[in-house]
PDB file of N, CA, C and O in Angstrom:
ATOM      1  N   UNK A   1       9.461 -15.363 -12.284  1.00  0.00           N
ATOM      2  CA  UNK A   1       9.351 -14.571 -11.066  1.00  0.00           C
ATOM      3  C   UNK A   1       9.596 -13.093 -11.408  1.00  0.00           C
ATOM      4  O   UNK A   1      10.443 -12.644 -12.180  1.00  0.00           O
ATOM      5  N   UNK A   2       8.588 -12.357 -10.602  1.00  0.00           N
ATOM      6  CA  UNK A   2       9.041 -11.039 -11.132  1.00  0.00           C
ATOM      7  C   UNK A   2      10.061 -10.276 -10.144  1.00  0.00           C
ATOM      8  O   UNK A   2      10.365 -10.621  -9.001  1.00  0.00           O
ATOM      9  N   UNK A   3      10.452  -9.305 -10.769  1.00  0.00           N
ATOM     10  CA  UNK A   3      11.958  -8.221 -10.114  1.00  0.00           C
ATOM     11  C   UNK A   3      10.971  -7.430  -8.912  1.00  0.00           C
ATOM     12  O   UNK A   3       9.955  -6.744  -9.017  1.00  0.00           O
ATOM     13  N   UNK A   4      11.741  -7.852  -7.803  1.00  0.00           N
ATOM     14  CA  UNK A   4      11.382  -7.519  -6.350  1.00  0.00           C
ATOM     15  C   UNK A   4      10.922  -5.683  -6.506  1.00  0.00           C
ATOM     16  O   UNK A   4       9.939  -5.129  -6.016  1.00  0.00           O
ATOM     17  N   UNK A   5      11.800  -5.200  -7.183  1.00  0.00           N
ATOM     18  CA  UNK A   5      11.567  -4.036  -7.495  1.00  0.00           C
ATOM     19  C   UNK A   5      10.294  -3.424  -8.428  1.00  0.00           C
ATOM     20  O   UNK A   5       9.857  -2.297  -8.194  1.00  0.00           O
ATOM     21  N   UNK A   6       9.817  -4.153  -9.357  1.00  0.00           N
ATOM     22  CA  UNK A   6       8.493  -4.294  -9.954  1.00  0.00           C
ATOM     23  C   UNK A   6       7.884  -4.537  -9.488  1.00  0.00           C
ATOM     24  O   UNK A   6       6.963  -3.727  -9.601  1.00  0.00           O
ATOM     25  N   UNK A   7       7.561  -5.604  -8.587  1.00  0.00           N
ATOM     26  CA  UNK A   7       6.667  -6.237  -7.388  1.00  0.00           C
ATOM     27  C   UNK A   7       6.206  -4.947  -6.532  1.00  0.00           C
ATOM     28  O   UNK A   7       5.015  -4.765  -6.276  1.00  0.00           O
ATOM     29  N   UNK A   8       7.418  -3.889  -6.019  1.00  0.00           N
ATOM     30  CA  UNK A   8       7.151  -3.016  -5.611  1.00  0.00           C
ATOM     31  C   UNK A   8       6.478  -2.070  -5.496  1.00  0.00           C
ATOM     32  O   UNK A   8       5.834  -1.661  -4.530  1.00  0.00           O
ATOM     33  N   UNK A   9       6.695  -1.415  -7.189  1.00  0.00           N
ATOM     34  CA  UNK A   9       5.825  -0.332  -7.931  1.00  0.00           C
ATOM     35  C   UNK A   9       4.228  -0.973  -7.981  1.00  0.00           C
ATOM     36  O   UNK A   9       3.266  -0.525  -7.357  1.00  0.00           O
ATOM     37  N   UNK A  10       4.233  -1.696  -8.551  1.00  0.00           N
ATOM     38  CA  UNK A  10       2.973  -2.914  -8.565  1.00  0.00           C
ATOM     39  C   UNK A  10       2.529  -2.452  -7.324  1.00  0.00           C
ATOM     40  O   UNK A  10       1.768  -1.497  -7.479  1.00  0.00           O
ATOM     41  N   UNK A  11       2.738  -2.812  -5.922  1.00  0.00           N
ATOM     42  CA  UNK A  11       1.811  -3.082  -5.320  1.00  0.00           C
ATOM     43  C   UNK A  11       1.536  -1.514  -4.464  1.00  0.00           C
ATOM     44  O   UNK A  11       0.701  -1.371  -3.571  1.00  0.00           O
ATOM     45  N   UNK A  12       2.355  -0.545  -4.932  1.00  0.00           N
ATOM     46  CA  UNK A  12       2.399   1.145  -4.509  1.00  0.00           C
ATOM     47  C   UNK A  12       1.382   1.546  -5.753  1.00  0.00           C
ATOM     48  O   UNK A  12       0.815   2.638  -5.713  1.00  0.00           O
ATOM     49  N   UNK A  13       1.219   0.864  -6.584  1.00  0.00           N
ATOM     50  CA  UNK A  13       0.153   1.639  -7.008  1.00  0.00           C
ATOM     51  C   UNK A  13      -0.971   0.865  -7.249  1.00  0.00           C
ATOM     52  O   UNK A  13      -1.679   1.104  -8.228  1.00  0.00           O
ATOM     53  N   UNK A  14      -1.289  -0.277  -6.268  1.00  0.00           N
ATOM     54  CA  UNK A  14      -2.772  -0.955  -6.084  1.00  0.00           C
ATOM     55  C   UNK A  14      -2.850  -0.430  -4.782  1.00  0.00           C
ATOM     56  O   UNK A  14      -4.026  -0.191  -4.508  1.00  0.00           O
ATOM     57  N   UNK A  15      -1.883  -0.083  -3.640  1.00  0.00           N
ATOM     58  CA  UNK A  15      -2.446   0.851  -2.463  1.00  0.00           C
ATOM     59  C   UNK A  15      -2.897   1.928  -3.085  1.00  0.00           C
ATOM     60  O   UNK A  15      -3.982   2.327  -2.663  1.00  0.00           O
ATOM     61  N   UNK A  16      -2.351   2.615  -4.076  1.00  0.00           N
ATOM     62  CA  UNK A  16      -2.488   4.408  -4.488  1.00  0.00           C
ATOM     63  C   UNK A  16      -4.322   4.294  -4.806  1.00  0.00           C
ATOM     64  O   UNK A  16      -5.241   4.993  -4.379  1.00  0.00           O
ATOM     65  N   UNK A  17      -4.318   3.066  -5.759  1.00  0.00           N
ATOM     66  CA  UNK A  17      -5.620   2.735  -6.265  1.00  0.00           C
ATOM     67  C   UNK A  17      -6.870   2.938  -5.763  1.00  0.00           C
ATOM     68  O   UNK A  17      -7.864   3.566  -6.126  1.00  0.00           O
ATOM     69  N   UNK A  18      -6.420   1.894  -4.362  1.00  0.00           N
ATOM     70  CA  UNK A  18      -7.228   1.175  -3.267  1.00  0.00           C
ATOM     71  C   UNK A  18      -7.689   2.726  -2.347  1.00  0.00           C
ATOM     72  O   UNK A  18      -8.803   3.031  -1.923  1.00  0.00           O
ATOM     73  N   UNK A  19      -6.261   3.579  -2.242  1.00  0.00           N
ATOM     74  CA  UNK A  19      -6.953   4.539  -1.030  1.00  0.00           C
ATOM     75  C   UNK A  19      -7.775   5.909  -1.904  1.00  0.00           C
ATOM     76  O   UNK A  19      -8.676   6.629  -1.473  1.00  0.00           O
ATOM     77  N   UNK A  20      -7.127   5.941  -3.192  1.00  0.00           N
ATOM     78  CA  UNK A  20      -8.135   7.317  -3.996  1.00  0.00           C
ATOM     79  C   UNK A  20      -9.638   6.340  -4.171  1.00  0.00           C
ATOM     80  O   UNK A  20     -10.661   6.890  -3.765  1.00  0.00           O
ATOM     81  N   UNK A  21      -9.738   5.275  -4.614  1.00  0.00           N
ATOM     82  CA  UNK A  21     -11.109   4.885  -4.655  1.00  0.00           C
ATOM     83  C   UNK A  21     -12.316   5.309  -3.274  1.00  0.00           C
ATOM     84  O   UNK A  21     -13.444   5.800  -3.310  1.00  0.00           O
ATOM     85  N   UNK A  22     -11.581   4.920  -2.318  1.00  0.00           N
ATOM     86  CA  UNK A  22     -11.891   5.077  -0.598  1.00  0.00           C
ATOM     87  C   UNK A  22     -12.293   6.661  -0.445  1.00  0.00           C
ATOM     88  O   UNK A  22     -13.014   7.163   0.416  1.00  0.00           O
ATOM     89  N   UNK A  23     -11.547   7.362  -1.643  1.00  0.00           N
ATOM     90  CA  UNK A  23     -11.527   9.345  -1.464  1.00  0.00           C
ATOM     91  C   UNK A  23     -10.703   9.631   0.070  1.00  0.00           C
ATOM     92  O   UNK A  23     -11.206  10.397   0.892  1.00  0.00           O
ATOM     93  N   UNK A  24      -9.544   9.005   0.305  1.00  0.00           N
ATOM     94  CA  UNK A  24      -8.418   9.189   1.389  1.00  0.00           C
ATOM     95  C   UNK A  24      -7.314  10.003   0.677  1.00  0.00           C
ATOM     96  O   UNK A  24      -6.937  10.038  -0.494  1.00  0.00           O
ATOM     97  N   UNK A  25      -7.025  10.487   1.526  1.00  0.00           N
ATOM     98  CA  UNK A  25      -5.635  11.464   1.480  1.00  0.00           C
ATOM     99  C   UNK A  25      -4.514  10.598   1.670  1.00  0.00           C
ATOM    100  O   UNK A  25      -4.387   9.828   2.622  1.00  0.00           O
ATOM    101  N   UNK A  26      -3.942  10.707   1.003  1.00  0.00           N
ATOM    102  CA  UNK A  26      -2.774   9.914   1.793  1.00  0.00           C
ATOM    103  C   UNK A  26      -2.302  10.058   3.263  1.00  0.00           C
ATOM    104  O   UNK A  26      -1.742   9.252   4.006  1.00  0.00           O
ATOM    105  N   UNK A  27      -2.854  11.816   3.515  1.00  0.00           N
ATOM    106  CA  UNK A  27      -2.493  11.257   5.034  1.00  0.00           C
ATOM    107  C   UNK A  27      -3.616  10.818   6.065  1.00  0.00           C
ATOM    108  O   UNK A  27      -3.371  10.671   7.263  1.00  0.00           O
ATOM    109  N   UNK A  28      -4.909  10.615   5.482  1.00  0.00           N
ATOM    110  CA  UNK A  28      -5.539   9.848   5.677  1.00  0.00           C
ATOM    111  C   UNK A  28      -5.212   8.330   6.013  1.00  0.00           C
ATOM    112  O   UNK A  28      -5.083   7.701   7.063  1.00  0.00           O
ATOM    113  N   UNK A  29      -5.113   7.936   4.314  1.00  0.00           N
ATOM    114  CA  UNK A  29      -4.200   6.510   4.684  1.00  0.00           C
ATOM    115  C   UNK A  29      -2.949   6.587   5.353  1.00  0.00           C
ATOM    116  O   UNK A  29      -2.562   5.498   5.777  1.00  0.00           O
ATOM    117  N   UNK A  30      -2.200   7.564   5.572  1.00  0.00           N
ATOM    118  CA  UNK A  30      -0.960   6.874   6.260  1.00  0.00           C
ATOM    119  C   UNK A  30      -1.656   6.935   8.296  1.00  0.00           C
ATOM    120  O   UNK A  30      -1.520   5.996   9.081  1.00  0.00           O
ATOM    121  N   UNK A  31      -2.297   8.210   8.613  1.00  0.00           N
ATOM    122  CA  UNK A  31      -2.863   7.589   9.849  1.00  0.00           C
ATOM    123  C   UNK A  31      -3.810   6.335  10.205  1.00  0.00           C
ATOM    124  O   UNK A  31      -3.734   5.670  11.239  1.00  0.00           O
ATOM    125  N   UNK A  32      -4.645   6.159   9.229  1.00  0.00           N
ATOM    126  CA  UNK A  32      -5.500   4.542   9.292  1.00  0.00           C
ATOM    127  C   UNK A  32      -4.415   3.474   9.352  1.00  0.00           C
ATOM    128  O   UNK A  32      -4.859   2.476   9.920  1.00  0.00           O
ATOM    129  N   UNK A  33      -3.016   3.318   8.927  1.00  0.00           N
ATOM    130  CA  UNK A  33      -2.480   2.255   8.694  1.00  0.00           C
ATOM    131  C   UNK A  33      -0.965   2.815   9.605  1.00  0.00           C
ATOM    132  O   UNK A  33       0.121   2.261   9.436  1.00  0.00           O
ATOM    133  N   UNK A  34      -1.178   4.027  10.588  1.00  0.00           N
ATOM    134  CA  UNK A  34      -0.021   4.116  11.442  1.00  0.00           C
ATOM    135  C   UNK A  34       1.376   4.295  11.354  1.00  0.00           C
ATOM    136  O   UNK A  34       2.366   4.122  12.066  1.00  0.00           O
ATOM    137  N   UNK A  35       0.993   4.858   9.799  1.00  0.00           N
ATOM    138  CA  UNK A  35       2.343   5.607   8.939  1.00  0.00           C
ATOM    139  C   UNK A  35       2.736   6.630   9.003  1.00  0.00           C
ATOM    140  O   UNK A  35       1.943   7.565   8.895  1.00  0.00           O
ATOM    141  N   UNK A  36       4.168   6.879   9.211  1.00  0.00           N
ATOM    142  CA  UNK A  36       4.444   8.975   8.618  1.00  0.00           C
ATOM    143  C   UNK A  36       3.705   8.790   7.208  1.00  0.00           C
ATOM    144  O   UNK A  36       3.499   7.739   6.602  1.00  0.00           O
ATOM    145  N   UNK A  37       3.399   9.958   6.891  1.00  0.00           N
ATOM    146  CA  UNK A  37       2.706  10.348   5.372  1.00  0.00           C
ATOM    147  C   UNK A  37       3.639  10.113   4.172  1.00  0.00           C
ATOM    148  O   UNK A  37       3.408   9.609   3.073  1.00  0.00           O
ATOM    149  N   UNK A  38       4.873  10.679   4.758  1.00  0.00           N
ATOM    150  CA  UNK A  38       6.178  10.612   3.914  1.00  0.00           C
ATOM    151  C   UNK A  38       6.316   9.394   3.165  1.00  0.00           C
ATOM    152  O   UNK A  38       6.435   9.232   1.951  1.00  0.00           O
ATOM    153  N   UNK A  39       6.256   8.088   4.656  1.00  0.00           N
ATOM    154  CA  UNK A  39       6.688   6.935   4.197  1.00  0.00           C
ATOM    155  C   UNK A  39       5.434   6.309   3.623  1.00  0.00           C
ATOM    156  O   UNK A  39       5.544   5.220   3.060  1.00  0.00           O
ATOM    157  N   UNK A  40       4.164   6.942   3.719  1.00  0.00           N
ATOM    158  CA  UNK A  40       3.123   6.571   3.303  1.00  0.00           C
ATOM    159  C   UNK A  40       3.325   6.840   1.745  1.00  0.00           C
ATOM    160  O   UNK A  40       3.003   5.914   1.000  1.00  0.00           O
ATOM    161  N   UNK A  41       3.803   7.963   1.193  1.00  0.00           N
ATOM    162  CA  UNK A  41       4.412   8.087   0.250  1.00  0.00           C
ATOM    163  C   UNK A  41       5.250   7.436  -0.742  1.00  0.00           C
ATOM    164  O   UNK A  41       5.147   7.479  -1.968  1.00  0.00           O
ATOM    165  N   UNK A  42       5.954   6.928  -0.141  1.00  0.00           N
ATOM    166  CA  UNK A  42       7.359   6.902  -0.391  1.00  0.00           C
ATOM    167  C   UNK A  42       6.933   5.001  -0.903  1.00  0.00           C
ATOM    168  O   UNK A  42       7.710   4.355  -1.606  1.00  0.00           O
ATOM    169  N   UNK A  43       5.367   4.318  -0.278  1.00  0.00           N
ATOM    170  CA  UNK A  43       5.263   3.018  -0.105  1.00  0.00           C
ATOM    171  C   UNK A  43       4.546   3.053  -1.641  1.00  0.00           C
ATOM    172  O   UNK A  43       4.931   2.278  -2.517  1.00  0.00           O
ATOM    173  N   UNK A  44       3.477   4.021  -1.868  1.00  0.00           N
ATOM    174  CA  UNK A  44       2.832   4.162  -3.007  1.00  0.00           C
ATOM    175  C   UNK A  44       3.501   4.571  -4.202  1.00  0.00           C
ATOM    176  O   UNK A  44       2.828   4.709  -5.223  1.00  0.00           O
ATOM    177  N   UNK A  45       4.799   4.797  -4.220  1.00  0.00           N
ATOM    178  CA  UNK A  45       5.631   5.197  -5.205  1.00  0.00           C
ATOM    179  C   UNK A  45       6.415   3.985  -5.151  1.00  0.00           C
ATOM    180  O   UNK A  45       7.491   4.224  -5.699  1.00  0.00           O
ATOM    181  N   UNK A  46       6.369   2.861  -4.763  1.00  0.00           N
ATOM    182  CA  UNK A  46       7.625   1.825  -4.561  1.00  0.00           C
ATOM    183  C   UNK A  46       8.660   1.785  -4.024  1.00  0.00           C
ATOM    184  O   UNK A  46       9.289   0.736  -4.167  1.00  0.00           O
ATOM    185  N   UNK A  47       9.088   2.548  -3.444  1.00  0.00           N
ATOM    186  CA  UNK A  47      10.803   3.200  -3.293  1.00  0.00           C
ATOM    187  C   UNK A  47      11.356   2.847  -1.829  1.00  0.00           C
ATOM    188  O   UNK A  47      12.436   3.025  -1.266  1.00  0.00           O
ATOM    189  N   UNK A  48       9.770   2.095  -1.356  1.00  0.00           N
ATOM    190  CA  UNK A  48      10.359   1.224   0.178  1.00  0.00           C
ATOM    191  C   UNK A  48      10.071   0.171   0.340  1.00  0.00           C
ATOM    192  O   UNK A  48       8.912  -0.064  -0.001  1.00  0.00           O
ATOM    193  N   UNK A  49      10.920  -1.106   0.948  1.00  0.00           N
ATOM    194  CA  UNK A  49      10.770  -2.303   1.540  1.00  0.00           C
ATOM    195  C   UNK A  49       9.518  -1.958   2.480  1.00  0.00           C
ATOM    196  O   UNK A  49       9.374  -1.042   3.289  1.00  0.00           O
ATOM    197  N   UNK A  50       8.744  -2.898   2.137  1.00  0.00           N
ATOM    198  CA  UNK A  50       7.738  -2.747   3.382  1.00  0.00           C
ATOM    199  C   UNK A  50       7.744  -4.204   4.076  1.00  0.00           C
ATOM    200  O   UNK A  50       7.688  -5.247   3.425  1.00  0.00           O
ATOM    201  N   UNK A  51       7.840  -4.122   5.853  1.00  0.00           N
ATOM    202  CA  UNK A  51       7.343  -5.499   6.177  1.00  0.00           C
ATOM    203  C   UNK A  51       6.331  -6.275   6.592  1.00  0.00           C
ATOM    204  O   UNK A  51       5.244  -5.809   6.933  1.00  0.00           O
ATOM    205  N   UNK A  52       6.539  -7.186   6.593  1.00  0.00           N
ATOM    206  CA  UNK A  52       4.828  -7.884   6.781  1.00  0.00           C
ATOM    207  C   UNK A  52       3.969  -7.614   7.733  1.00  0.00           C
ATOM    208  O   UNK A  52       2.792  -7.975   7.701  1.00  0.00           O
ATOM    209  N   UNK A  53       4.460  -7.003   8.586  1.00  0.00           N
ATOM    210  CA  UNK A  53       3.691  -6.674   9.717  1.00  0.00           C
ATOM    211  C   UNK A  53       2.417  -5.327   9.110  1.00  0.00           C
ATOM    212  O   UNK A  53       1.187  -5.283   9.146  1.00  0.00           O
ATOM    213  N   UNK A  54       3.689  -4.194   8.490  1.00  0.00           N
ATOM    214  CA  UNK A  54       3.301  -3.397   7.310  1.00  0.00           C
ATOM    215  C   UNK A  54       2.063  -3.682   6.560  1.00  0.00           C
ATOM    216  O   UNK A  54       0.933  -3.203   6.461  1.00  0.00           O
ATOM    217  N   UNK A  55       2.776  -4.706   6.050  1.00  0.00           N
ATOM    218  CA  UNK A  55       1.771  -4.936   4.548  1.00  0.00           C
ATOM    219  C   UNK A  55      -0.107  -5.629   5.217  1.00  0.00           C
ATOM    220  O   UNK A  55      -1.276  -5.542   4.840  1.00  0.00           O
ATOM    221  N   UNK A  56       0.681  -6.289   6.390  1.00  0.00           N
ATOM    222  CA  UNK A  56      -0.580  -6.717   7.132  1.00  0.00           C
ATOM    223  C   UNK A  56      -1.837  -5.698   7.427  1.00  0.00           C
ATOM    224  O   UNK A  56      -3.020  -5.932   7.180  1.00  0.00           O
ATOM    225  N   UNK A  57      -1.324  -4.591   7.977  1.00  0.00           N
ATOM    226  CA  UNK A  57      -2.093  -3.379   8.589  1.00  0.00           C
ATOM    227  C   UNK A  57      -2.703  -2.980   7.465  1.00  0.00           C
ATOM    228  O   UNK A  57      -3.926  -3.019   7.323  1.00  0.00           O
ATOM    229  N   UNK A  58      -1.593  -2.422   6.271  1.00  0.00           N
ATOM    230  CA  UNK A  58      -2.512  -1.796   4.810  1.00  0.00           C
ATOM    231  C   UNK A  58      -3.555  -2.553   4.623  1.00  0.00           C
ATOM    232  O   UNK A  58      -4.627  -2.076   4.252  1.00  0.00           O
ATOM    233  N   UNK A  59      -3.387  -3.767   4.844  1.00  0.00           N
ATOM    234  CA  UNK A  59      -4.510  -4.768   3.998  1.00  0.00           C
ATOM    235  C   UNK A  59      -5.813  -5.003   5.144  1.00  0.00           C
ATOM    236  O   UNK A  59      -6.911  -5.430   4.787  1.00  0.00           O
ATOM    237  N   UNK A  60      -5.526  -4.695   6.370  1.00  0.00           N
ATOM    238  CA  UNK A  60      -6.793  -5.111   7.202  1.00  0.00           C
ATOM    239  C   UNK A  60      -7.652  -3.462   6.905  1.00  0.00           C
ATOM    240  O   UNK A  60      -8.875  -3.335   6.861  1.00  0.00           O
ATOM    241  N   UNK A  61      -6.640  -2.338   6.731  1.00  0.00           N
ATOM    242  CA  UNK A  61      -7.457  -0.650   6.688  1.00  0.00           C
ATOM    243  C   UNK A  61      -8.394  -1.122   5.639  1.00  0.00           C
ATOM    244  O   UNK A  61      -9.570  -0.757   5.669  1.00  0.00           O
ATOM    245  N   UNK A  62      -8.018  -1.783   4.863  1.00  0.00           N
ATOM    246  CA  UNK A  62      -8.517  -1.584   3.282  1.00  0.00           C
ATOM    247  C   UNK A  62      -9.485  -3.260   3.438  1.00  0.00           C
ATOM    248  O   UNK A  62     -10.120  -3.721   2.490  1.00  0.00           O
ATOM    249  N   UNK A  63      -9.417  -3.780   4.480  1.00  0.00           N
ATOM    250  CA  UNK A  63     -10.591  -4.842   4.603  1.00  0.00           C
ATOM    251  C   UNK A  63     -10.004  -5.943   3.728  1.00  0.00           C
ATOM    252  O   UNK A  63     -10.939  -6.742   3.682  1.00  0.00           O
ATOM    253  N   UNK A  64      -9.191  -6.366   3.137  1.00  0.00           N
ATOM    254  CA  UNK A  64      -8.616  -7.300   2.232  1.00  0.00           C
ATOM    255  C   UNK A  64      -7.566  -7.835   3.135  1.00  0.00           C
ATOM    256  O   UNK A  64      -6.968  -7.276   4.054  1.00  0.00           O
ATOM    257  N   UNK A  65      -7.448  -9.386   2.536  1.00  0.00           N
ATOM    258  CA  UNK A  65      -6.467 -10.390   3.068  1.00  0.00           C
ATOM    259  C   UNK A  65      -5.210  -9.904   2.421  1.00  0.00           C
ATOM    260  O   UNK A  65      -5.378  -9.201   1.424  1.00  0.00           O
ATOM    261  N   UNK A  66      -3.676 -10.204   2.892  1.00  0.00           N
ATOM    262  CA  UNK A  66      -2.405 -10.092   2.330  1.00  0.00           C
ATOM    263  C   UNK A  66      -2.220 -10.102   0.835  1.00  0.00           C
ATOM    264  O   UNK A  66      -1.505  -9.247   0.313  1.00  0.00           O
ATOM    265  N   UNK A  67      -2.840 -11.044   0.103  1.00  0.00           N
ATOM    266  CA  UNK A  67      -2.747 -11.479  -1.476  1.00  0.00           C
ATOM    267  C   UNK A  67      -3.600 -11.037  -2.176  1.00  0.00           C
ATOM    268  O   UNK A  67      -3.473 -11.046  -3.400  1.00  0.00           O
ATOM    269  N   UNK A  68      -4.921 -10.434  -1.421  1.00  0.00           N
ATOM    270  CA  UNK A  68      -5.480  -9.539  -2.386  1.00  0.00           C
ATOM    271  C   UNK A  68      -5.061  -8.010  -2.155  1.00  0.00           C
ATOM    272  O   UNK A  68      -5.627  -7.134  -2.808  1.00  0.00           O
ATOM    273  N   UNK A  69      -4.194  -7.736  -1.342  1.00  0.00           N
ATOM    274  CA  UNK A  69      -3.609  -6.536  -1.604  1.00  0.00           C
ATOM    275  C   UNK A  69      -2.620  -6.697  -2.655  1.00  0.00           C
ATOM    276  O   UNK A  69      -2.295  -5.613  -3.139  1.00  0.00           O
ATOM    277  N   UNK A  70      -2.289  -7.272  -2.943  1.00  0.00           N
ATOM    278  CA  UNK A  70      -1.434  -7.664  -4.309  1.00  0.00           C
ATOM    279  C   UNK A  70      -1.959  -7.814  -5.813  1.00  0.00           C
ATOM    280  O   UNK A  70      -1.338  -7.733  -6.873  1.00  0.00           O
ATOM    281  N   UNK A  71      -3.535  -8.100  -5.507  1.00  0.00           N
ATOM    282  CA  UNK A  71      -4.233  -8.438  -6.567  1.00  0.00           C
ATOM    283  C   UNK A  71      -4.837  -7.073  -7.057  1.00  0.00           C
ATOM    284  O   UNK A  71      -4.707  -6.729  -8.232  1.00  0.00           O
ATOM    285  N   UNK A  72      -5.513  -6.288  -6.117  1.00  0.00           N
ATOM    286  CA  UNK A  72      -6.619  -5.221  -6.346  1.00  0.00           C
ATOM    287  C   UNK A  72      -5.880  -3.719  -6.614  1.00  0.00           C
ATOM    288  O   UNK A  72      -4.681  -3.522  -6.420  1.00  0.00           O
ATOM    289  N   UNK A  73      -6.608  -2.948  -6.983  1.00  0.00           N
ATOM    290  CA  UNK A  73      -6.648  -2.066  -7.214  1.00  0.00           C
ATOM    291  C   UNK A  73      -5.716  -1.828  -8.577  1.00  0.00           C
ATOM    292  O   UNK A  73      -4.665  -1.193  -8.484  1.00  0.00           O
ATOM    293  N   UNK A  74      -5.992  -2.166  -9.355  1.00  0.00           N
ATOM    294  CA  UNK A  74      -5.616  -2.109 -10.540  1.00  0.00           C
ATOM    295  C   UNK A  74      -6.380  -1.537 -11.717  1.00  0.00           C
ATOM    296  O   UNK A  74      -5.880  -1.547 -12.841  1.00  0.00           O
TER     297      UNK A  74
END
């Protein structure tokens, strides 16, 4: 199993991936997905718990199910 905290970085930088591919700003992506920019930030750097409700929204902006937001942008 990997460290919740790796899991983290991991999946802040398959969003980072997912929204420069798209050519979004981050505060682009943080209004598509109903974020401050900050914490839009702060999600693509790892450095926040995000919850599922969260992780739900990133993944419908970006057209992908829950587990392939985990998978992509790599």
């Amino acid at each position: 199993m990997q460290d919740p905290v790796q899991t983290r970085k991991n999946l802040g930088r398959n969003i980072r991936c997912l929204r420069s591919k798209r050519g979004w700003s981050q505060e682009d992506f943080a209004r598509r997905a109903g974020l401050g920019r900050s914490f839009a930030g702060a999600i693509e750097r790892g450095e926040k718990d995000i919850r599922i409700r969260t992780l739900c929204k990133i993944a419908n902006i970006f057209g992908l199910d829950l587990a392939e937001l985990f998978r992509k942008g790599r």
